[in-house]
NUMIBA-666941 format. One line per field, with one value per residue (C-alpha): residue in one letter; x, y, z. Coordinates in Angstrom, 3 decimals. Example, Ala and Ser with C-alpha at 12.3 -4.5 7.8 and 13.67 -1.06 7.14 Angstrom:
2
residu	A | S
u	12.300 | 13.670
v	-4.500 | -1.060
w	7.800 | 7.140
END
This chain:
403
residu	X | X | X | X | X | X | X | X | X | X | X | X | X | X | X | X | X | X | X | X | X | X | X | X | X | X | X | X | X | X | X | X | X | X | X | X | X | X | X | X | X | X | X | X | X | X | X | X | X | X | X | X | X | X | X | X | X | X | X | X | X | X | X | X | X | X | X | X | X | X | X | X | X | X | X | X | X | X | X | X | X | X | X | X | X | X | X | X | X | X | X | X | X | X | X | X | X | X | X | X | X | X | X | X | X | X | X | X | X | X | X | X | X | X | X | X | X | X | X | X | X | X | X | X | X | X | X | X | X | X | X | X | X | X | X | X | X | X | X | X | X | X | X | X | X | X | X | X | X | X | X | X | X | X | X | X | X | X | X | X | X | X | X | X | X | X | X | X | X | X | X | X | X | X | X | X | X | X | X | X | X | X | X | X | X | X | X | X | X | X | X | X | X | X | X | X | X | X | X | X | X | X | X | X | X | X | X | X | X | X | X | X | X | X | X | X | X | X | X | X | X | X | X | X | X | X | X | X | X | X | X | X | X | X | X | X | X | X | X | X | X | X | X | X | X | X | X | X | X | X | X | X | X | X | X | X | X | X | X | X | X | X | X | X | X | X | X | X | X | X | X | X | X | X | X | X | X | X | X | X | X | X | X | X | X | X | X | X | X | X | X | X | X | X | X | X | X | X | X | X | X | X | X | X | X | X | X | X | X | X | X | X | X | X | X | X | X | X | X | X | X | X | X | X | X | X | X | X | X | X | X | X | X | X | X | X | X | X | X | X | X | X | X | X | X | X | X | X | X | X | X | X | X | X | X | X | X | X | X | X | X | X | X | X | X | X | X | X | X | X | X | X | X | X | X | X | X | X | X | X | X | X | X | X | X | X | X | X | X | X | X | X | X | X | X | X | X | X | X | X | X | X | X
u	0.000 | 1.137 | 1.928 | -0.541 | 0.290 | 1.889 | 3.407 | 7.013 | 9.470 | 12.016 | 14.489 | 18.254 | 20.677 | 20.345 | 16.292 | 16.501 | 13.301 | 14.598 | 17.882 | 17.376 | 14.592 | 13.804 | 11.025 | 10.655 | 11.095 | 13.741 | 16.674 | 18.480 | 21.193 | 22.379 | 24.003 | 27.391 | 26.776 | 26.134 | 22.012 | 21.059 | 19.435 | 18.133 | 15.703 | 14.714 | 13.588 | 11.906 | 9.956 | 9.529 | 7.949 | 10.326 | 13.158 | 16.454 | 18.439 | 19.801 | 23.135 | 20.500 | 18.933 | 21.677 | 23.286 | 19.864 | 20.105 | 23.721 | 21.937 | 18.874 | 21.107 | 24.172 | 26.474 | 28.174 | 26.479 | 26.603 | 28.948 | 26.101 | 24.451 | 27.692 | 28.439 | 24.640 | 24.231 | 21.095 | 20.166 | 16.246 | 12.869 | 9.466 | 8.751 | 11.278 | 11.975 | 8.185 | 9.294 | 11.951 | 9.656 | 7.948 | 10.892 | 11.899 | 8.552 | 9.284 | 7.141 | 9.387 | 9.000 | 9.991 | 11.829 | 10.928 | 12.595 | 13.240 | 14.433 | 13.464 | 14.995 | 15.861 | 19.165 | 20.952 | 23.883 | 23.837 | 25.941 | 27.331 | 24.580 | 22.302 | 24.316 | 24.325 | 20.675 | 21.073 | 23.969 | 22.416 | 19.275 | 21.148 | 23.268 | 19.572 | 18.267 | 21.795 | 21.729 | 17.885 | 17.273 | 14.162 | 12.410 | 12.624 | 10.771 | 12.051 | 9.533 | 10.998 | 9.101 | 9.130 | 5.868 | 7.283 | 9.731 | 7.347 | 5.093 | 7.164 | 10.144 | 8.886 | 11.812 | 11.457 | 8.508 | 7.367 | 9.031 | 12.403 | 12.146 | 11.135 | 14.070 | 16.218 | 14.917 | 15.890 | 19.684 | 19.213 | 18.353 | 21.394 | 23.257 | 21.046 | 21.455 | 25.320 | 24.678 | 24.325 | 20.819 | 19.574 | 17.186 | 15.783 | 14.836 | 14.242 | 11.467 | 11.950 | 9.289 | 8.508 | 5.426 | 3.840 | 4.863 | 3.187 | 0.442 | -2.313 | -0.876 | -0.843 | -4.103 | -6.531 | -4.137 | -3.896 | -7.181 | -8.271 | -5.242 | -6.856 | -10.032 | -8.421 | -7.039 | -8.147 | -7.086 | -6.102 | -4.153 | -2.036 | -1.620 | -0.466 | 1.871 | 4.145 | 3.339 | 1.354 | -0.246 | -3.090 | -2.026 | 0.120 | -0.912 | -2.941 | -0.312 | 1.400 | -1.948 | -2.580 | 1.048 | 1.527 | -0.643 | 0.798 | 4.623 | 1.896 | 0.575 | 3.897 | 4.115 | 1.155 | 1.884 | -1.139 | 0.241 | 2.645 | -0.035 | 2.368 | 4.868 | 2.625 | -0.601 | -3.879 | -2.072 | -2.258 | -0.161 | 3.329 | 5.909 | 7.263 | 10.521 | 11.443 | 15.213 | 15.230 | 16.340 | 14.561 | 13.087 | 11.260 | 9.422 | 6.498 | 5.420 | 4.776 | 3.501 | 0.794 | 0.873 | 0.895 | -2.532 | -3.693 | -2.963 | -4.846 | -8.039 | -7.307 | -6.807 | -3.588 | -0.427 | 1.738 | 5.142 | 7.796 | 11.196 | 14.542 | 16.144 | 19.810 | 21.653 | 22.088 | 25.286 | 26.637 | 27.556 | 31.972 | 31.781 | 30.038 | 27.196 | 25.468 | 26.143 | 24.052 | 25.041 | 23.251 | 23.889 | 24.036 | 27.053 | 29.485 | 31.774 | 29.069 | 29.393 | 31.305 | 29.195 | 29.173 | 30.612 | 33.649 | 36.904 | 39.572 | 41.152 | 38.265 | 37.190 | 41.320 | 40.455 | 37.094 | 38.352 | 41.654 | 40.443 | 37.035 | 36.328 | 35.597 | 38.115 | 37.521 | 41.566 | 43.584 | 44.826 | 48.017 | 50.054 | 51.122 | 48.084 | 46.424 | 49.199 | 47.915 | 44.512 | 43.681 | 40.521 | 36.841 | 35.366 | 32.023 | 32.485 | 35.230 | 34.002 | 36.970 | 36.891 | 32.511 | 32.616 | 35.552 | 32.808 | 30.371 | 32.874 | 35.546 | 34.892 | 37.467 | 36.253 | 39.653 | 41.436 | 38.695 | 39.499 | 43.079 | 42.159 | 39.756 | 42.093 | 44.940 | 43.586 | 41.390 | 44.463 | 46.391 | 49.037 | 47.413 | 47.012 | 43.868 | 46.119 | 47.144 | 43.133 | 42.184 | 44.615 | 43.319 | 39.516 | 40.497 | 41.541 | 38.694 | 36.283 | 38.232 | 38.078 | 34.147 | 33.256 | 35.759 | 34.611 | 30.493 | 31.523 | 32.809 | 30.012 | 27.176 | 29.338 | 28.352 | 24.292 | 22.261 | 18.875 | 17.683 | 18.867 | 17.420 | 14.371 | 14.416 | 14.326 | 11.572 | 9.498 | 6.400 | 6.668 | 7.999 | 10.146 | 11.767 | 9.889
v	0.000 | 3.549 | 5.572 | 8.451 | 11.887 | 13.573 | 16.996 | 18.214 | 16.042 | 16.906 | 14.830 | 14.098 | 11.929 | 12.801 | 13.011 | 16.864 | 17.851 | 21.237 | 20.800 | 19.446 | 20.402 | 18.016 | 19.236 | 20.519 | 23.671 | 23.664 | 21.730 | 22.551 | 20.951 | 22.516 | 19.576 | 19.875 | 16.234 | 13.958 | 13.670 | 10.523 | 8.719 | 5.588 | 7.997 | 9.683 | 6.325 | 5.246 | 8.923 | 8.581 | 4.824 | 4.289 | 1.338 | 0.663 | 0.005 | -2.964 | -4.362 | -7.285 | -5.007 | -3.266 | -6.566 | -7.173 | -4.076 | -5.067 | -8.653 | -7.176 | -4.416 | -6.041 | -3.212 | -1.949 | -0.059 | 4.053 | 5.074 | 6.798 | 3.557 | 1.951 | 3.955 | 4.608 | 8.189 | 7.228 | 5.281 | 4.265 | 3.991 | 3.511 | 0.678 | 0.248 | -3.774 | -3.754 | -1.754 | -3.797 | -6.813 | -5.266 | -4.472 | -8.144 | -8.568 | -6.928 | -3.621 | -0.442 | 2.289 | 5.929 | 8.394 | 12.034 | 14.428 | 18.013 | 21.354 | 24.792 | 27.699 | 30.005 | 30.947 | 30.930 | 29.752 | 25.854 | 24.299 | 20.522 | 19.798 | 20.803 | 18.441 | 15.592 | 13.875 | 14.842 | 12.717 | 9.956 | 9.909 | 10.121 | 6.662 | 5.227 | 6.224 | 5.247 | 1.708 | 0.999 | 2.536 | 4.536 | 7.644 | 10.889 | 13.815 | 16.796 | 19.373 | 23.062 | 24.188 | 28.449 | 28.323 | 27.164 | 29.228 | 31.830 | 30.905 | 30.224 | 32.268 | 35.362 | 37.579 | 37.798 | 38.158 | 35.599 | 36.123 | 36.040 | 32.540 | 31.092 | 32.662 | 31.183 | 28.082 | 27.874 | 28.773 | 25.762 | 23.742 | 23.934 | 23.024 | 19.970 | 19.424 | 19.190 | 16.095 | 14.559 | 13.224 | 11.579 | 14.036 | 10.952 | 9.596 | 12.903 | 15.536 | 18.649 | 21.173 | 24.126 | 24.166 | 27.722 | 26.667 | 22.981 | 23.252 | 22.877 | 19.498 | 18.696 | 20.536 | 17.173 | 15.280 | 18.432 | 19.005 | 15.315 | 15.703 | 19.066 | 17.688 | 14.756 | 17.065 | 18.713 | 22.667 | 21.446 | 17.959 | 20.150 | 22.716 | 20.025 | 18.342 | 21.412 | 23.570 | 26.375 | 29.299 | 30.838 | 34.167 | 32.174 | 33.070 | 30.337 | 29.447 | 27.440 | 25.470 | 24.679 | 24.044 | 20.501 | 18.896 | 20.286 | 18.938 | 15.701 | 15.401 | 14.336 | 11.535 | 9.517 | 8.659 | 10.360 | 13.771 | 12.941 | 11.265 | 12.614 | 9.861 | 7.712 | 7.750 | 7.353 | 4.827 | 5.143 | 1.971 | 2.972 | 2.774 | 5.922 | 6.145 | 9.277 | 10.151 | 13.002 | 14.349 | 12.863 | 16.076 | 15.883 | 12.416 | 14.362 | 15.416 | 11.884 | 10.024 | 12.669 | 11.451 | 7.862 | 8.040 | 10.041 | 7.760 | 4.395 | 7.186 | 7.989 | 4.203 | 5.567 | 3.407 | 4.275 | 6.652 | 4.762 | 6.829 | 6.558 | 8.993 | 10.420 | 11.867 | 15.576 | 17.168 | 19.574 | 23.093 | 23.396 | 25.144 | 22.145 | 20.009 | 23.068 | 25.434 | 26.059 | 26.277 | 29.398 | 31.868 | 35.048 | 33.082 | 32.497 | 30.383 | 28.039 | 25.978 | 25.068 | 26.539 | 25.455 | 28.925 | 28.544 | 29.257 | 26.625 | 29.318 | 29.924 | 25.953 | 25.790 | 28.980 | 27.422 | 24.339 | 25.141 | 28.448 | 27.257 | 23.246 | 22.523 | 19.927 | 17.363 | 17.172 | 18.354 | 21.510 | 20.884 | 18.681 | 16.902 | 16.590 | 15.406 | 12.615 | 11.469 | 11.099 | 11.378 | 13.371 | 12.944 | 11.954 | 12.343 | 15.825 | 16.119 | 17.935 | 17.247 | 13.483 | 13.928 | 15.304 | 12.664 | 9.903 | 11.549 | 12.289 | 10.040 | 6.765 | 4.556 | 2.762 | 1.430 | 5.025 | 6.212 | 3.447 | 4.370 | 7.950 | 6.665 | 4.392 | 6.898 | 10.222 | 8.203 | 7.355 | 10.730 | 9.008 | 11.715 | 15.435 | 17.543 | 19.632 | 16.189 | 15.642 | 19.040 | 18.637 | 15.559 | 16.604 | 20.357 | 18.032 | 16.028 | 18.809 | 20.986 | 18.575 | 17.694 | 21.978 | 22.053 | 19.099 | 20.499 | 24.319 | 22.650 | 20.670 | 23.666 | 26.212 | 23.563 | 24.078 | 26.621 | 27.683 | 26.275 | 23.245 | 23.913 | 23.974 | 20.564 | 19.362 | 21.240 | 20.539 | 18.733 | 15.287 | 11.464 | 10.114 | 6.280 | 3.893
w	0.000 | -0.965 | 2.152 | 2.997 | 1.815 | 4.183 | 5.180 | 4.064 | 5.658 | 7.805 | 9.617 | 10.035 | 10.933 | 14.612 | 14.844 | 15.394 | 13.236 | 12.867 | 11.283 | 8.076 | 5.516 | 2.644 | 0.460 | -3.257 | -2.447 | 0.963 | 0.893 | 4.234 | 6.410 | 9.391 | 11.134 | 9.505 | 9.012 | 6.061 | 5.679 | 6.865 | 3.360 | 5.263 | 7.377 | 4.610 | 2.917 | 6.068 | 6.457 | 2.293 | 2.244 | -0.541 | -1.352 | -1.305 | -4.296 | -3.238 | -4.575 | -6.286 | -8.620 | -9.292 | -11.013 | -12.595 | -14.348 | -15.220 | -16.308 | -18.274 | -20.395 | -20.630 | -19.194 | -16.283 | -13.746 | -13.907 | -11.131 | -9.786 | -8.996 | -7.922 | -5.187 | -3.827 | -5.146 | -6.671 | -3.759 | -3.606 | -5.748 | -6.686 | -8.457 | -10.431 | -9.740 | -11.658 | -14.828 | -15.010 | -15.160 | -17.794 | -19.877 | -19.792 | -21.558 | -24.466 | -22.666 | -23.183 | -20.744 | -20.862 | -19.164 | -17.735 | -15.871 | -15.846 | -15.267 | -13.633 | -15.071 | -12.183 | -13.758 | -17.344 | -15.994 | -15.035 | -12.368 | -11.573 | -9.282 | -11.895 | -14.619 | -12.428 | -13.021 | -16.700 | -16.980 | -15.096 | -17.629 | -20.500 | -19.206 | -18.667 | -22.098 | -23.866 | -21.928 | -22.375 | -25.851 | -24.674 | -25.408 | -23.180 | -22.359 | -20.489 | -19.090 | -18.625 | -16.072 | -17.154 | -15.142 | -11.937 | -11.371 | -12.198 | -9.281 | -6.648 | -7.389 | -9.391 | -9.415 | -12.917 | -15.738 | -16.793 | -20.870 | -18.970 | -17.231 | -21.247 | -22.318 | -19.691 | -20.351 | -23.964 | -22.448 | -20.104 | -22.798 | -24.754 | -21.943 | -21.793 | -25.483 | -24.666 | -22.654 | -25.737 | -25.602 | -29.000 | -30.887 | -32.470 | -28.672 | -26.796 | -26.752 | -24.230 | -23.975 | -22.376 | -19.779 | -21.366 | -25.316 | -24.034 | -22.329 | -24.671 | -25.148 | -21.462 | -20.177 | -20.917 | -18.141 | -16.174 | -15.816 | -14.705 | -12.428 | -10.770 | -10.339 | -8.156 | -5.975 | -2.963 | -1.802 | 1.333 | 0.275 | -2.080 | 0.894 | 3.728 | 1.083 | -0.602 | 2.426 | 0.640 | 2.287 | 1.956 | 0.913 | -1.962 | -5.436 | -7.090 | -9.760 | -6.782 | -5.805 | -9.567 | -10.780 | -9.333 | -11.599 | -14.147 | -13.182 | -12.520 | -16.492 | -17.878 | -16.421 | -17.664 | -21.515 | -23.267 | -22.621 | -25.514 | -28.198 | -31.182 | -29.178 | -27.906 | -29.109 | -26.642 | -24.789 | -21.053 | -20.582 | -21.288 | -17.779 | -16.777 | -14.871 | -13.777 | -12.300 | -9.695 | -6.455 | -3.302 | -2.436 | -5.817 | -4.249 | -2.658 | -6.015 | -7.135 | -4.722 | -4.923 | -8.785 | -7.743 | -5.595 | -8.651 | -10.909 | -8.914 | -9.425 | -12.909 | -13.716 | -15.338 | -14.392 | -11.533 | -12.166 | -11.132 | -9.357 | -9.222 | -6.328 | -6.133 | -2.859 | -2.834 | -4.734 | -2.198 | -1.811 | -2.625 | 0.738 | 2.651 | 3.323 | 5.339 | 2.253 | -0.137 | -4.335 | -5.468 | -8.089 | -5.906 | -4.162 | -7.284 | -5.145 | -3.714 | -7.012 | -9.624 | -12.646 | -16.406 | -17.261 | -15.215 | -16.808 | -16.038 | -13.511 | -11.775 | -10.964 | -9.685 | -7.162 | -6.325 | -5.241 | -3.889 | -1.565 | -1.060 | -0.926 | 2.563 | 3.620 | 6.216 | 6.851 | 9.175 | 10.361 | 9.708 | 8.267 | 11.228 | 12.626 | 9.047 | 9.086 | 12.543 | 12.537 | 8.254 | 6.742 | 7.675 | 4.526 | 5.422 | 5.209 | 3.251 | -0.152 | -2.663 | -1.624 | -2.086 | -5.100 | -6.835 | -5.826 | -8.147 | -10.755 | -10.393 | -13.134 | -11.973 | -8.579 | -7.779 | -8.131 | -6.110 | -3.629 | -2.931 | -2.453 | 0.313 | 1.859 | 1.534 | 2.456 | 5.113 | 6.869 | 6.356 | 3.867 | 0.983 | 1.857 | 0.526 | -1.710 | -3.758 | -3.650 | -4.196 | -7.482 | -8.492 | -8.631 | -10.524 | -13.373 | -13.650 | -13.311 | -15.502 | -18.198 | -17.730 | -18.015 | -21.032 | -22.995 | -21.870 | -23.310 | -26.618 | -27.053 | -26.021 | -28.201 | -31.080 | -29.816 | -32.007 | -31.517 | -34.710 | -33.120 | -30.025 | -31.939 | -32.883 | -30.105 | -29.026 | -32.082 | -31.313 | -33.627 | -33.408 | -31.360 | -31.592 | -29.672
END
């Protein structure tokens, strides 16, 4: 049985309520202390990836693991041991995820679950749609007009583009250019829905502007197969598997109940661990704070300075004391952020076992990550410098996709 819909959760790893926020809206850790996932799943209702299904995926495609499932950072689900049954049946599913366009200027966290979905599309030869949600951030963040979050979106797009995602498998659209297509879905999805179940699960006041009581649905619609008939047709049976952050999970198991109503199938989800802030897991990566996060504009001098004057460093004080008693890498960001970028396990390995016990210092780590990042932003600004809007609009151009 589904677990009831319930208010924003909070917890952490020490059962103090108030120091860590997980919601779609407020993700907040004052702790100083790695979040504690397994709670989170508990509070959630959701499952573990275990190592089983990881090597069943690894059975079913043929391939390695993603790193990202390798080493937990996409951690738990929804469902997704039962699309898996159906793909072994010769029934395809598809993927959805998304993006809100609160600034033109992308960062790493940001990149992450778009390089995770492209691996799942690449390794399961499915179709994709990615909603820009324009509307959204228009709603609930409204620093801008509303012409000015469309146009950002098209900028995030290219960047998404330069993921690499097939144009023959992919479909992006943008919630205001889309909508018409969407509303039947929406609409259904609205009726379903009660004022106050939308206001106890995304917190929402009552002096908040209707676009934020109305705009769930809509982030809702994509996920049910017949929003897309140019793709799919009228069918409402198609598996959707959608890869996003666990503070995104509220939103769908609202969709989930909806669904059982609508006689629509369930989404099934796929959740990833939080990318932190460079300055540490109680930081926050915005773009008023340029050195909170490594952006996709970066130069290659400005990721060095980043990382070298501001990475929070779980080693020690000094040398001396470093070779004594080795880094914390709980907290440690260089050594968190090689485990989401690092590919080879057994490099990443030594580095743990190394800087663990003090026999590596955090400037040799600190060097080691500035290469790898500046590599992944140089390659990404190649490939984006390559994206046009004509091409741009191709991808957002309402036809066929393989499937």
């Amino acid at each position: 049985m589904e677990p009831k819909q319930e208010d924003p959760v909070q917890t952490n790893a020490e059962g103090q309520e108030d120091e860590v926020t997980v919601n779609p809206y407020t993700v907040e850790n004052k702790t100083g202390k790695p979040i504690d996932y397994d709670k989170l799943i508990d509070k959630f209702g959701c499952s573990r990836i275990s190592p089983e299904l990881i090597a069943r995926i690894e059975r079913i495609t043929g391939q390695r693991a993603h790193r990202f499932l390798r080493r937990g950072i996409f951690f738990s689900h929804r469902d997704l041991d039962i699309i898996l049954d159906k793909y072994e049946k010769g029934l395809k599913f598809y993927l959805y995820t998304g993006r809100g366009p609160s600034t033109e200027a992308m960062h790493l966290g940001h990149l992450m679950p778009f390089i995770f979905t492209k691996y799942l599309q690449d390794t399961f030869n499915i179709p994709l749609v990615i909603q820009m949600t324009d509307d959204e951030k228009f709603f609930f963040k409204g620093e801008a007009d509303l012409e000015e979050y469309t146009r950002m979106a098209r900028e995030n797009i290219k960047d998404i583009i330069a993921c690499g995602f097939d144009l023959e498998k992919t479909f992006i659209f943008i919630d205001t250019q889309y909508m018409g297509h969407l509303y039947p879905n929406v609409a259904k999805f609205q009726k379903a829905l009660t004022f106050n179940q939308v206001k106890g699960i995304f917190g929402i006041g009552d002096s908040d502007n209707c676009g934020k009581i109305a705009y769930p649905a809509i982030q809702a619609a994509p996920s049910f197969s017949n929003s897309f008939p140019h793709i799919f047709g009228k069918r409402t049976d198609v598996p959707c598997l959608i890869p996003q952050g666990i503070d995104q999970d509220p939103y769908f198991r609202m969709t989930r109940d909806v669904a059982v109503r609508l006689k629509y199938q369930k989404t099934g989800c796929i959740h990833s661990k939080f990318f932190p802030s460079v300055k540490g897991l109680d930081g926050k990566m915005s773009s008023s704070d340029f050195n909170s996060a490594i952006f996709l504009t970066d130069t290659q001098k400005q990721i060095k300075d980043k990382i070298n004057k501001y990475a929070f460093s779980g080693g020690g004080r000094t040398i001396e004391e470093h070779r004594e008693k080795g880094a914390n890498l709980d907290v440690d960001i260089p050594f968190i952020y090689l485990s989401f970028f690092l590919e080879s396990d057994e490099r990443l390995e030594e580095i743990r076992a190394g800087y663990g016990k003090g026999e590596i210092l955090t400037g040799d780590v600190k060097k080691e990550l500035i290469g790898i990042l500046q590599e992944l932003v140089r390659e990404h600004q190649e490939r984006r410098a390559k994206v046009t809007d004509e091409i741009v609009d191709k991808y957002l151009e309402i036809r066929p996709i393989k499937f």
